[in-house]
C-alpha positions in Angstrom: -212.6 -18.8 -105.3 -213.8 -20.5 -102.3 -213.4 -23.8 -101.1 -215.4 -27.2 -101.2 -216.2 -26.8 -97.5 -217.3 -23.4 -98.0 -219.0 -24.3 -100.8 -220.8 -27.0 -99.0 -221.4 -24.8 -95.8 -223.4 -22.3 -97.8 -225.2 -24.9 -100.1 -225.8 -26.2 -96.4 -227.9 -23.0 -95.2 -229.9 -22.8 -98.3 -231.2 -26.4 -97.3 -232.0 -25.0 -93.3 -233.7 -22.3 -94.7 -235.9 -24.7 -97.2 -235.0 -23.4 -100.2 -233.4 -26.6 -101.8 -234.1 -29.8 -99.9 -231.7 -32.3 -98.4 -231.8 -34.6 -102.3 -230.8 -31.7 -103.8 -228.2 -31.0 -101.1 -226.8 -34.2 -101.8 -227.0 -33.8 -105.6 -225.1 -30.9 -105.5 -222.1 -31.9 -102.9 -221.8 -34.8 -105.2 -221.1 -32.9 -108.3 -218.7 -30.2 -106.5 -216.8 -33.1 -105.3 -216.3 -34.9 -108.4 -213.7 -32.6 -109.8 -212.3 -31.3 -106.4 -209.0 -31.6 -105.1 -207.6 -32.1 -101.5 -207.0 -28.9 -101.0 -211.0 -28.2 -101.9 -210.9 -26.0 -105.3 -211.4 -27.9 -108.8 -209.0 -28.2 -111.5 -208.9 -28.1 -114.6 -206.5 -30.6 -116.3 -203.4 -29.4 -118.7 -203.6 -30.7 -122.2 -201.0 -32.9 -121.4 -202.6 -34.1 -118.3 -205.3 -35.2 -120.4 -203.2 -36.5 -123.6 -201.1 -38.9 -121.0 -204.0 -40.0 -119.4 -206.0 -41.2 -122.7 -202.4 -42.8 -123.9 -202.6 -44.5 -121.0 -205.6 -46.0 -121.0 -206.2 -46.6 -124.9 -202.7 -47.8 -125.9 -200.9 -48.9 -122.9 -203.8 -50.9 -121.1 -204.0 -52.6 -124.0 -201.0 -54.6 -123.2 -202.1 -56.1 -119.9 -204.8 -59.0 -119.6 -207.6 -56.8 -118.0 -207.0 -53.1 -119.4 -210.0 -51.7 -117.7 -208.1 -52.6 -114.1 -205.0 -50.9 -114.3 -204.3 -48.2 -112.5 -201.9 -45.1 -112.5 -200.7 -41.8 -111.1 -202.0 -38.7 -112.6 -199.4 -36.8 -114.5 -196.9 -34.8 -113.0 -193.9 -32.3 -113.7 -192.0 -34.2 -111.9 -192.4 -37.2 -114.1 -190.8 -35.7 -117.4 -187.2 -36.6 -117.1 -184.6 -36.2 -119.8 -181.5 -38.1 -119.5 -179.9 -41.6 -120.7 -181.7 -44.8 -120.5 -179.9 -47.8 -121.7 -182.3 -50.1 -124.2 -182.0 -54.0 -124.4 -182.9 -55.5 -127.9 -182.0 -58.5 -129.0 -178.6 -59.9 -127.0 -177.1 -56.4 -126.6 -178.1 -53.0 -125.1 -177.6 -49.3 -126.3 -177.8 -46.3 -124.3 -179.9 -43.4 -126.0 -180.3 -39.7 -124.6 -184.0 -39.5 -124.5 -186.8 -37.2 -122.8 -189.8 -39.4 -121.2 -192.4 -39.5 -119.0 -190.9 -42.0 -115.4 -194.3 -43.5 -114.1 -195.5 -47.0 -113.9 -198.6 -49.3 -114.0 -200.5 -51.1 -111.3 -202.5 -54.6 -113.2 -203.3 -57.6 -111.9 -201.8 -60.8 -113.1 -203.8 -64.2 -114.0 -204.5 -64.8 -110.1 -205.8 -61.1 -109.4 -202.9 -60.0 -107.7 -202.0 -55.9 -108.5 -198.4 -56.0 -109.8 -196.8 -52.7 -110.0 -194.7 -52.2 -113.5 -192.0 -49.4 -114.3 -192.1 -47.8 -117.8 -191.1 -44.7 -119.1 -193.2 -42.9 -122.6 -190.4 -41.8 -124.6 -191.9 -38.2 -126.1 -190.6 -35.7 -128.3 -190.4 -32.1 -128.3 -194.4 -32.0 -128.9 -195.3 -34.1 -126.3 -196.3 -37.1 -129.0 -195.5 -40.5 -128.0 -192.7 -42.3 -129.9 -192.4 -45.1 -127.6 -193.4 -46.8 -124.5 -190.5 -48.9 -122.4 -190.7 -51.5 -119.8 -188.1 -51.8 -116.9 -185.9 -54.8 -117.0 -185.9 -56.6 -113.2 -184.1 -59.6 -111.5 -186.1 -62.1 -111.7 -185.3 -63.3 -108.3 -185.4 -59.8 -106.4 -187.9 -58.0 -108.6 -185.3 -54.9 -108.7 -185.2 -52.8 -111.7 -181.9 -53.8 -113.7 -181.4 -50.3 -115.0 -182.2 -51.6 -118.4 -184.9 -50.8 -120.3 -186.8 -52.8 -123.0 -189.5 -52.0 -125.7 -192.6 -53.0 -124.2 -194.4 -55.9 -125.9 -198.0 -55.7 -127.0 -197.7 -51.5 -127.2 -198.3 -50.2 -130.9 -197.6 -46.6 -131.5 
């Protein structure tokens, strides 16, 4: 498959020798570069790509004051971690072996300022959602705790 640039380069002598003109040009560079990568090819998202990125936005947003602002990193392999986390409710904590998605959330608070929040989707085996938690910090530092909490305003 060739690149974008090559793409673009051939797209580019069709216009010099006037078979498309230089609107079209630009119609067509914009839609090859909608779904192109930095290293030039498109992609086509995994089904789990997609299903994290539609959880994010339809049930996590949901939780922050101005959902349509948030902002997060596209999925990864590298984000699935299985392992302990240890969960705060109430005045005590329990640790649970769990499998979950390590990411986080960029929103801005009441002043407009992007705040950057650590949460992990607890999944099962299916890659279903059974539960979205929040990272506990000092509130003085702003350093994770290494606690985890349900996070509030998130309905699964």
């Amino acid at each position: 498959m060739a690149t974008l640039s090559e793409k673009i380069n051939a797209i580019t002598e069709l216009m010099n020798k006037g078979i498309i003109s230089a609107d079209e040009l630009s119609k067509i560079i914009q839609v090859l570069s909608a779904g192109a990568t930095e290293s030039g090819t498109q992609t086509e998202k995994k089904p789990m790509e997609l299903k994290y990125e539609s959880f994010m936005r339809e049930t996590v947003a949901k939780a922050f004051k101005s959902p349509s602002s948030i902002k997060f990193p596209p999925m990864d392999s590298s984000m699935i971690k299985e392992g302990e986390l240890k969960i705060s409710a109430g005045l005590g904590s329990k640790t649970y072996n769990l499998r979950y998605i390590h990411t986080y959330v960029d929103a801005p608070n009441a002043y407009g300022t992007m705040l950057r929040e650590e949460i992990a989707l607890v999944i099962d085996d299916n890659f279903n959602f059974t539960m979205v938690l929040q990272a506990l910090k000092n509130p003085f530092s702003g350093k994770s705790l290494g606690q985890w909490m349900k996070m509030p305003g998130v309905e699964i």
